[in-house]
N, CA, C and O atoms as a GROMACS GRO file, in nm:
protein
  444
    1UNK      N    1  18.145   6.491  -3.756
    1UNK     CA    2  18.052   6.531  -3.653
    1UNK      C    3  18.037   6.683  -3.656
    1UNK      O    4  18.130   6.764  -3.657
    2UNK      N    5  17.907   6.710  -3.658
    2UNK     CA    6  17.875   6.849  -3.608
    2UNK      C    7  17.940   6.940  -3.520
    2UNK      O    8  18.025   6.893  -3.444
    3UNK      N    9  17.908   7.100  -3.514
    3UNK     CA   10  17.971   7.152  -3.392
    3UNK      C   11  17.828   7.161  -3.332
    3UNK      O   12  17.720   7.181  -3.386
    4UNK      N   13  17.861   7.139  -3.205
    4UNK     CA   14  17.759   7.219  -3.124
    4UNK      C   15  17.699   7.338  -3.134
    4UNK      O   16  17.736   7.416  -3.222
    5UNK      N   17  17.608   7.368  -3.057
    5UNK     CA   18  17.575   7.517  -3.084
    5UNK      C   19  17.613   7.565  -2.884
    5UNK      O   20  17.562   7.514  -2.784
    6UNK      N   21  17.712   7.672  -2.893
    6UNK     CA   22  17.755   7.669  -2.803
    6UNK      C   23  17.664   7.849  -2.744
    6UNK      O   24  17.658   7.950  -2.814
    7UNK      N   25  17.617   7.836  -2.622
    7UNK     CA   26  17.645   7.736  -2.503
    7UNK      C   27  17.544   7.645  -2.463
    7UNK      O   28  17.432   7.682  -2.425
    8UNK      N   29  17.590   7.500  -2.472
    8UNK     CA   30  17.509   7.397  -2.443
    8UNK      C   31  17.431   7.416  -2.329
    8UNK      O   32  17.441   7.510  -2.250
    9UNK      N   33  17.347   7.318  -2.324
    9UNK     CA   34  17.272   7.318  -2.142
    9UNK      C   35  17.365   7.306  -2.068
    9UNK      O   36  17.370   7.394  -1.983
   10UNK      N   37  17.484   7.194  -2.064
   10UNK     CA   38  17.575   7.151  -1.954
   10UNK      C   39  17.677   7.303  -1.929
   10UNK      O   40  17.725   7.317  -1.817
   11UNK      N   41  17.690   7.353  -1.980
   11UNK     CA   42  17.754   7.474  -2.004
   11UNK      C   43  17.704   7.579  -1.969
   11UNK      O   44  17.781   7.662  -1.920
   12UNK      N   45  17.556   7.613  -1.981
   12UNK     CA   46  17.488   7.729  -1.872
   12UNK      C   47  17.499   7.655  -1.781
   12UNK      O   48  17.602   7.684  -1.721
   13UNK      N   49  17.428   7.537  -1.717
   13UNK     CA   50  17.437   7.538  -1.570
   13UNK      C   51  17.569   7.504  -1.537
   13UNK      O   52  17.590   7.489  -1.417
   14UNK      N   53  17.645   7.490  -1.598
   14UNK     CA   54  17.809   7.505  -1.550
   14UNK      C   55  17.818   7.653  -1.494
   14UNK      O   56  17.778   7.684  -1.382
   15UNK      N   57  17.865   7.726  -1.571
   15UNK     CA   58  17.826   7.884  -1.573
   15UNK      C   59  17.756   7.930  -1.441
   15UNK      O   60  17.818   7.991  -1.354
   16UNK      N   61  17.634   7.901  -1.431
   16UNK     CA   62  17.541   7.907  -1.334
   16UNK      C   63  17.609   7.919  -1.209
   16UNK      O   64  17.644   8.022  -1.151
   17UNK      N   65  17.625   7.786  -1.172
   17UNK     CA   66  17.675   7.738  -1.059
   17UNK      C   67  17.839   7.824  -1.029
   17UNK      O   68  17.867   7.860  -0.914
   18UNK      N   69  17.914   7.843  -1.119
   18UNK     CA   70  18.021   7.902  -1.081
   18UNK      C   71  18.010   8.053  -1.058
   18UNK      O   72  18.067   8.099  -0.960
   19UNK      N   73  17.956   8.117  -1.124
   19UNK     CA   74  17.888   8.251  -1.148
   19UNK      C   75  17.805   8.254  -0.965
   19UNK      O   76  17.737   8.354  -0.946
   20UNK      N   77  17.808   8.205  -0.907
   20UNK     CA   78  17.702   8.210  -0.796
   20UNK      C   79  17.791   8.086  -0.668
   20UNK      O   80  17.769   7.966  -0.649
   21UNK      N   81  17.878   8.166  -0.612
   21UNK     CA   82  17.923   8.060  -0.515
   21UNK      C   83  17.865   8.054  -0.409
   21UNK      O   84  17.883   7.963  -0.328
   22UNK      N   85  17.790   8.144  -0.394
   22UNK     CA   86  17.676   8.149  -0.283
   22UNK      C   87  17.601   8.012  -0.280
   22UNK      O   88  17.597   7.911  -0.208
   23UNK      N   89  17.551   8.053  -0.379
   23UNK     CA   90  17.441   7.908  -0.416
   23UNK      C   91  17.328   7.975  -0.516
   23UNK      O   92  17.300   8.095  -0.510
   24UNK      N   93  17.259   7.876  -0.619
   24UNK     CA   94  17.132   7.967  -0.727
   24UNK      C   95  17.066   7.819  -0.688
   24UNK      O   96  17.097   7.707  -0.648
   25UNK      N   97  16.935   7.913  -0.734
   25UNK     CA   98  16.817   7.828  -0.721
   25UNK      C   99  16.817   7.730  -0.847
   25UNK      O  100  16.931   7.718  -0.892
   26UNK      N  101  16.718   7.654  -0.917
   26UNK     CA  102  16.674   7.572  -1.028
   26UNK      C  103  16.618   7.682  -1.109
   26UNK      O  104  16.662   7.712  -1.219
   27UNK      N  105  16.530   7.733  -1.058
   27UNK     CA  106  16.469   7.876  -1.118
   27UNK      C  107  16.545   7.926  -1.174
   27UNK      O  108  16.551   7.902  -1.294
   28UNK      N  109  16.657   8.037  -1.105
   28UNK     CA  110  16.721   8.136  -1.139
   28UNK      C  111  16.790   8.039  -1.261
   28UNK      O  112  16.764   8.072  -1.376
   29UNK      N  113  16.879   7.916  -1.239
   29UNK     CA  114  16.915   7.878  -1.316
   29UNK      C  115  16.819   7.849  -1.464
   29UNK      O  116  16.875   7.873  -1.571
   30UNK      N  117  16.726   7.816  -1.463
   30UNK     CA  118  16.592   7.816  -1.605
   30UNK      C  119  16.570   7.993  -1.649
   30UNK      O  120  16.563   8.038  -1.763
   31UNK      N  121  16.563   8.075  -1.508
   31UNK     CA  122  16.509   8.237  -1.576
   31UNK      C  123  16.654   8.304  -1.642
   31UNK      O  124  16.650   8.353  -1.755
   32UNK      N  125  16.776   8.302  -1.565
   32UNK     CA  126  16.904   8.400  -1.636
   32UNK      C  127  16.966   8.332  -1.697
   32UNK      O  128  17.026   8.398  -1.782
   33UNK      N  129  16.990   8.219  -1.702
   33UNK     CA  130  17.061   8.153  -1.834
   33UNK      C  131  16.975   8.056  -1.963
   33UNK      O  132  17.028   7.977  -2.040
   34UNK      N  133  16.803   8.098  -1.954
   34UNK     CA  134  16.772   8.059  -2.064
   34UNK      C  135  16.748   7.942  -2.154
   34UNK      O  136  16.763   7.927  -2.276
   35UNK      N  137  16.693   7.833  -2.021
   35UNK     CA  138  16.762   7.687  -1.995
   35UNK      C  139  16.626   7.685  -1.915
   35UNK      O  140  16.588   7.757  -1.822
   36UNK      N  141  16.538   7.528  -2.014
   36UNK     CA  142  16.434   7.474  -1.928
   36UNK      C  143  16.512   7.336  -1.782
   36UNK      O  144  16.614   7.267  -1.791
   37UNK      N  145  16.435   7.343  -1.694
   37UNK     CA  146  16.505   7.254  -1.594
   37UNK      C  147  16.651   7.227  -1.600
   37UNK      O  148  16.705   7.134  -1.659
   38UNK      N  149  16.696   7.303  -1.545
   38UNK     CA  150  16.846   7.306  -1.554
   38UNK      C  151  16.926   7.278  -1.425
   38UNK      O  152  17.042   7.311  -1.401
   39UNK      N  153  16.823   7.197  -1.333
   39UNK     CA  154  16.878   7.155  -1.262
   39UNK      C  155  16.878   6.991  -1.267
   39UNK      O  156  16.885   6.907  -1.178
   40UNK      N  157  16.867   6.979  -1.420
   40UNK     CA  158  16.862   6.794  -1.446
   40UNK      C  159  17.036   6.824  -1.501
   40UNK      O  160  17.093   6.723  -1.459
   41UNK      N  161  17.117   6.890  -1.554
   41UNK     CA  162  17.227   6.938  -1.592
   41UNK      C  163  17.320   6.934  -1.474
   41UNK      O  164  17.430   6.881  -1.477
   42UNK      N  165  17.255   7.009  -1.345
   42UNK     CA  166  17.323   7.007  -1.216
   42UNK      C  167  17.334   6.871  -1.180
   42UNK      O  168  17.444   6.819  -1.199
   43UNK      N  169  17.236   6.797  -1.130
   43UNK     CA  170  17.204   6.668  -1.133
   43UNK      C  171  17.338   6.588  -1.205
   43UNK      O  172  17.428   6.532  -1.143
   44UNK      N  173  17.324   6.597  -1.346
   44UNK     CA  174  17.454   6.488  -1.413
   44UNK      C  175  17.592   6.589  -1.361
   44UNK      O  176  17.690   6.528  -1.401
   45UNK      N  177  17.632   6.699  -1.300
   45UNK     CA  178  17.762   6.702  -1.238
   45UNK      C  179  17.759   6.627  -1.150
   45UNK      O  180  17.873   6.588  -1.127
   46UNK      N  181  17.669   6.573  -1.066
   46UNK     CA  182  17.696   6.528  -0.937
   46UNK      C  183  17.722   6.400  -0.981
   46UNK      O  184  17.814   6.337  -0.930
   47UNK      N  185  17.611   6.326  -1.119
   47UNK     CA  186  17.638   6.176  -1.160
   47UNK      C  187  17.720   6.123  -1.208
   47UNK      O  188  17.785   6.026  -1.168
   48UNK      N  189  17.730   6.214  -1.350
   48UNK     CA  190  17.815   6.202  -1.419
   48UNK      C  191  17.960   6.216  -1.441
   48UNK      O  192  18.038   6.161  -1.519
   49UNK      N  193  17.980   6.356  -1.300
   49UNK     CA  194  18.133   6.376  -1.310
   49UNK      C  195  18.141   6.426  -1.158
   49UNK      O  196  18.185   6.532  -1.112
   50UNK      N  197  18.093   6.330  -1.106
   50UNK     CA  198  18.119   6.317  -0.968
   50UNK      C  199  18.164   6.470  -0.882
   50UNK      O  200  18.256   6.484  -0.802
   51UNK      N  201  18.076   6.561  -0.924
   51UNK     CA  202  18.091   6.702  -0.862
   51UNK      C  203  17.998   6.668  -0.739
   51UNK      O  204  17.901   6.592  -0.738
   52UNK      N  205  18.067   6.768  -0.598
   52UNK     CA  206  18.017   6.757  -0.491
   52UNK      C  207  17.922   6.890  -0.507
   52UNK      O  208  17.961   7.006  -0.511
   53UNK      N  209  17.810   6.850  -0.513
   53UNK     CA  210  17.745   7.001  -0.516
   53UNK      C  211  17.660   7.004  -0.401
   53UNK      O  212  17.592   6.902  -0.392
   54UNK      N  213  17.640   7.104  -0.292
   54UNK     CA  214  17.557   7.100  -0.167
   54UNK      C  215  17.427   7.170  -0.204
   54UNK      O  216  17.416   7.285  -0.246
   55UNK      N  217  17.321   7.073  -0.180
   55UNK     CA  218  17.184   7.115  -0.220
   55UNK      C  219  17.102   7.174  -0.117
   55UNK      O  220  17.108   7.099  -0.020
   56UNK      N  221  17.042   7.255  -0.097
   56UNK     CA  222  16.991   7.336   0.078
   56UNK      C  223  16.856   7.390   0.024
   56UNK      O  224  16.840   7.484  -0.054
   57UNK      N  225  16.759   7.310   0.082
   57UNK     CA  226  16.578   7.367   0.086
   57UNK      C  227  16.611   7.511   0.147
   57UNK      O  228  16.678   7.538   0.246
   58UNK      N  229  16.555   7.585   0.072
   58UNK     CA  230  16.514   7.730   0.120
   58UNK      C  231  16.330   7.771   0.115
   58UNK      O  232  16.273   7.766   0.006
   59UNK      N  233  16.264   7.804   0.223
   59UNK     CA  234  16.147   7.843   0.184
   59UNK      C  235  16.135   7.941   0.113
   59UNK      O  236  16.216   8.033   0.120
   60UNK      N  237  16.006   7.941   0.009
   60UNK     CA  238  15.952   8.063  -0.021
   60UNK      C  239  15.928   8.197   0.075
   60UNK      O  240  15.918   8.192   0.198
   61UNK      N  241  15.922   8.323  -0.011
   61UNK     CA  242  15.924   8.399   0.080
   61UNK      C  243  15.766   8.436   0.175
   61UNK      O  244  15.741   8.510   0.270
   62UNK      N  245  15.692   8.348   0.097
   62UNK     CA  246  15.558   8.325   0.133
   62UNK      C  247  15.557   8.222   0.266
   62UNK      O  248  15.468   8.234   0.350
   63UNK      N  249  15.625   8.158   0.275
   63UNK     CA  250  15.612   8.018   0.334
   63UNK      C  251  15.534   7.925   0.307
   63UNK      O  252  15.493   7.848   0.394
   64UNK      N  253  15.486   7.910   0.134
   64UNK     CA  254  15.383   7.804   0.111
   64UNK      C  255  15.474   7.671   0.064
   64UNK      O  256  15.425   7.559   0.057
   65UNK      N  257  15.615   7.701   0.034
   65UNK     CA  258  15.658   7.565  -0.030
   65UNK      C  259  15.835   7.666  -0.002
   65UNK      O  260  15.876   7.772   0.046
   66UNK      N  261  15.896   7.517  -0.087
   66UNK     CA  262  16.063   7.536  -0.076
   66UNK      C  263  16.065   7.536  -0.250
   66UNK      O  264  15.997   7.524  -0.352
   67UNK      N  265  16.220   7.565  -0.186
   67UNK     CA  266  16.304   7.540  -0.358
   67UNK      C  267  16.459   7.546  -0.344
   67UNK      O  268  16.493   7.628  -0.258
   68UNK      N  269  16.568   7.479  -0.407
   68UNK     CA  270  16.670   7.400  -0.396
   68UNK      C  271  16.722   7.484  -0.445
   68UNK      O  272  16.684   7.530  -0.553
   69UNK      N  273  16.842   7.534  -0.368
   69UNK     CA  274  16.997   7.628  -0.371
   69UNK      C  275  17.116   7.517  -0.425
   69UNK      O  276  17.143   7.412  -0.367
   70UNK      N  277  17.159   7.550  -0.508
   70UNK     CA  278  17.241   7.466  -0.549
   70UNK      C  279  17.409   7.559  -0.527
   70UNK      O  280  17.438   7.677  -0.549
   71UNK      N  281  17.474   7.469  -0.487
   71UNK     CA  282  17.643   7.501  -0.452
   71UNK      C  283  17.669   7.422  -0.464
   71UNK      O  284  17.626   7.310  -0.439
   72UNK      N  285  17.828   7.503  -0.552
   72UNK     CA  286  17.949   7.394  -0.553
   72UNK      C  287  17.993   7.377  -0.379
   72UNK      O  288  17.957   7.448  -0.286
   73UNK      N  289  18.065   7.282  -0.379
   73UNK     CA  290  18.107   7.205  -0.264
   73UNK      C  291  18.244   7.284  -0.201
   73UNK      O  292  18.248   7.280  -0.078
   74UNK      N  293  18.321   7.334  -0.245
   74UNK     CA  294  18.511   7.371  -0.246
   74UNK      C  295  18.555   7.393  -0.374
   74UNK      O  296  18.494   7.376  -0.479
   75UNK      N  297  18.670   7.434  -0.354
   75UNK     CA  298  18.771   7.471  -0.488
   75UNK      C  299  18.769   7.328  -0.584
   75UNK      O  300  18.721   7.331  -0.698
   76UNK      N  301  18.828   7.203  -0.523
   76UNK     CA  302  18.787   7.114  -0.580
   76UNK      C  303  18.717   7.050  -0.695
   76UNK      O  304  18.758   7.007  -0.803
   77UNK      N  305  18.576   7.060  -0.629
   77UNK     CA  306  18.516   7.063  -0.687
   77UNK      C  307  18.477   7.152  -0.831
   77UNK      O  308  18.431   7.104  -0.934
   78UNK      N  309  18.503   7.259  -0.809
   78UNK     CA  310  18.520   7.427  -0.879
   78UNK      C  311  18.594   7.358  -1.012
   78UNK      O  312  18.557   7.348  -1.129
   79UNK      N  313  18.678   7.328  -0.964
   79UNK     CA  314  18.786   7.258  -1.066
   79UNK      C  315  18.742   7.179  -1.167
   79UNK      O  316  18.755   7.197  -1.288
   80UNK      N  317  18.682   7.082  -1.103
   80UNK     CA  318  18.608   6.978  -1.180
   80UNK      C  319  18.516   7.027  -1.277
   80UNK      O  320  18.517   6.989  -1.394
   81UNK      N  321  18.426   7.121  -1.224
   81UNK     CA  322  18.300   7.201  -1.339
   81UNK      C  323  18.355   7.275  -1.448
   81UNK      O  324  18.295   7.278  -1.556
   82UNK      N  325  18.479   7.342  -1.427
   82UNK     CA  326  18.558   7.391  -1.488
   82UNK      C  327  18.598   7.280  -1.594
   82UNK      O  328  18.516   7.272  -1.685
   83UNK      N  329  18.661   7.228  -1.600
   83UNK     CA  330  18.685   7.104  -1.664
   83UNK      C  331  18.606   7.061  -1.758
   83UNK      O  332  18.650   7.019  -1.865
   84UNK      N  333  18.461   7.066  -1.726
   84UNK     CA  334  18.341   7.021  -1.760
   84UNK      C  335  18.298   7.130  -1.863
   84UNK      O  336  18.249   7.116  -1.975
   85UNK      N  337  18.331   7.240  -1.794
   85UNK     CA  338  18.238   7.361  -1.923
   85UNK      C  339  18.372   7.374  -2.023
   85UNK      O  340  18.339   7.409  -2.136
   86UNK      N  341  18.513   7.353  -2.006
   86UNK     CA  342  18.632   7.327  -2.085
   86UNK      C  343  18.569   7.240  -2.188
   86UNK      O  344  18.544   7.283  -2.301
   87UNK      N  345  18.545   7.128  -2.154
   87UNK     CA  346  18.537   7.005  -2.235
   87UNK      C  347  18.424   7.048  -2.314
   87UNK      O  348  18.449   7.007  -2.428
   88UNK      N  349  18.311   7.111  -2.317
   88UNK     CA  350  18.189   7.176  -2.350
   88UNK      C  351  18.219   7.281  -2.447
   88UNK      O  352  18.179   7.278  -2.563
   89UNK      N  353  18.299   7.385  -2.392
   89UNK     CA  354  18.340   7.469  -2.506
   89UNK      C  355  18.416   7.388  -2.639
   89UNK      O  356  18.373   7.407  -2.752
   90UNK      N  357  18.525   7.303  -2.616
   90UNK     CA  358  18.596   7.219  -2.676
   90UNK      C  359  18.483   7.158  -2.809
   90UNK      O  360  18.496   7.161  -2.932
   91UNK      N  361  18.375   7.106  -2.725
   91UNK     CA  362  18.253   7.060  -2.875
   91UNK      C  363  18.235   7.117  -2.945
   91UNK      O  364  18.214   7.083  -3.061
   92UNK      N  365  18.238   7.260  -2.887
   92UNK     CA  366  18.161   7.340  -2.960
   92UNK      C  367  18.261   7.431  -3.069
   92UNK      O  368  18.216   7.502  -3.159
   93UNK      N  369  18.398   7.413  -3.040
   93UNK     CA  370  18.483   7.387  -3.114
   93UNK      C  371  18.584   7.588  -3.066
   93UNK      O  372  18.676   7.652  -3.118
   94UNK      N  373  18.517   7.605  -2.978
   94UNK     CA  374  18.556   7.732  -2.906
   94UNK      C  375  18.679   7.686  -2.823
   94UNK      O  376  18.687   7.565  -2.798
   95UNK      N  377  18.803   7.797  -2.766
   95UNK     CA  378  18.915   7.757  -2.677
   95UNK      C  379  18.845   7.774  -2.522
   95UNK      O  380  18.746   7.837  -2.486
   96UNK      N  381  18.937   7.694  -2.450
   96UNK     CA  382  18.884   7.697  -2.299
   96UNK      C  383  18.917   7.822  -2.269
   96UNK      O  384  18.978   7.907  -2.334
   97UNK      N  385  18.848   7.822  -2.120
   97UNK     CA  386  18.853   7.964  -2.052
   97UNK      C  387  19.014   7.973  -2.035
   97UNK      O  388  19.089   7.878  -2.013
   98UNK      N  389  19.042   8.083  -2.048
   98UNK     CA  390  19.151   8.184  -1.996
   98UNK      C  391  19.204   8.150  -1.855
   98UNK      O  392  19.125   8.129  -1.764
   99UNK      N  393  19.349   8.145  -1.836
   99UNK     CA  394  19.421   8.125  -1.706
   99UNK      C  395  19.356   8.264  -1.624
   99UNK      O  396  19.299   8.226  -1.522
  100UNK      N  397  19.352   8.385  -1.638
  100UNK     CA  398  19.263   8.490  -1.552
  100UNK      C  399  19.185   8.440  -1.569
  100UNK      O  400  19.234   8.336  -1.526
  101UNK      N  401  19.051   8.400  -1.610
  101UNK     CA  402  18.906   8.348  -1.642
  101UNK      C  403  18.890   8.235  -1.512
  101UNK      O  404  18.813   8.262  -1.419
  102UNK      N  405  18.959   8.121  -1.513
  102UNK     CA  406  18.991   8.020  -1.437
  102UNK      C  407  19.040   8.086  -1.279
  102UNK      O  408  18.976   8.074  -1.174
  103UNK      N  409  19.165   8.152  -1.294
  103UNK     CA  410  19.174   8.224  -1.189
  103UNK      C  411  19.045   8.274  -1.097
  103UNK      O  412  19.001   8.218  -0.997
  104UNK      N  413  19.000   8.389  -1.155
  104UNK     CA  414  18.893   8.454  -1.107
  104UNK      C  415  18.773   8.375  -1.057
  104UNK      O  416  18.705   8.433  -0.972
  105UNK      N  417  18.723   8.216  -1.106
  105UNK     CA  418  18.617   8.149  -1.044
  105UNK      C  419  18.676   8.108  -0.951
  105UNK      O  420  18.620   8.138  -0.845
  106UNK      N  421  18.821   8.018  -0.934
  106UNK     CA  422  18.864   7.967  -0.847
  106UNK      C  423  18.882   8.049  -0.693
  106UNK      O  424  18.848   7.998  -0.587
  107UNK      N  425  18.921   8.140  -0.702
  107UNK     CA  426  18.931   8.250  -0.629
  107UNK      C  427  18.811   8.268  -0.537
  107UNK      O  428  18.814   8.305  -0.420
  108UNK      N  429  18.685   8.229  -0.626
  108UNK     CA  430  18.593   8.249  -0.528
  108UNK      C  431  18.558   8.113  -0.402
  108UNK      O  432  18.483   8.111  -0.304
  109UNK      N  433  18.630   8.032  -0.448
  109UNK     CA  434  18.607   7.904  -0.372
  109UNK      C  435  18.689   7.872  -0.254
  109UNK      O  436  18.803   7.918  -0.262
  110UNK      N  437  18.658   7.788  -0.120
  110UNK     CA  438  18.780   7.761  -0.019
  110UNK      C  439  18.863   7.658  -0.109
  110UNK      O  440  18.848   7.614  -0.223
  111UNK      N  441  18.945   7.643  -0.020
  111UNK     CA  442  19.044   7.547  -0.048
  111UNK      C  443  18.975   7.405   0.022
  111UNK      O  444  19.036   7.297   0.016
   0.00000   0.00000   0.00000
C-alpha cells in the first residue's frame, strides 16, 4: 500500500478544530487549511469516531444568512481527534504528535 500524501483532509480539519477551541467556521476551515468542504471531514468525527463536536449558527455580519462554528465538545473529546490525526499521520507514515504537542492542545480544553 501506498503512503499517503500527508496532510490528508481528515487531518486539516483535525488540525482545524484543535487549533481553534473557540470554535472555526466551514469557511475558515476550506480558506486556512486549503481543503474544499471540510466540514464533511468534521461531519465523519462526529460519525465516524463518535467526537462530540458543538455546532452553533452564527449570523453574517450582514445579517443576510448564517454559517456553522464548529467546536470540540471537552478535553475528551480533544483526545479522541487527537487520536484521529495520530492515526492519520501514522498513514502517512510520519510519527505522532509529541507528548508537549499533545500537551499544549489538551491544555486548551475543560476537563
Amino acid at each position: 500500500m501506498a503512503k499517503l500524501h500527508y496532510p490528508t483532509r481528515m487531518a486539516k480539519s483535525s488540525l482545524a478544530i484543535l487549533d481553534h477551541p473557540q470554535g472555526i467556521s466551514g469557511l475558515m476551515i476550506d480558506f486556512n487549511y486549503f481543503i474544499s468542504s471540510g466540514r464533511n471531514e468534521v461531519n465523519d468525527l462526529i460519525n465516524d469516531h463518535d467526537v462530540h463536536i458543538i455546532k452553533t449558527e452564527e449570523k453574517n455580519k450582514h445579517g443576510t444568512g448564517t454559517f456553522t462554528v464548529y467546536r470540540i465538545a471537552d478535553r475528551t473529546n480533544a483526545e479522541k481527534v487527537i487520536k484521529v490525526l495520530n492515526g492519520e499521520r501514522m498513514k502517512c507514515g510520519l510519527e505522532s504528535l509529541t507528548q508537549a504537542e499533545i500537551d499544549f492542545y489538551l491544555s486548551q480544553f475543560k476537563e
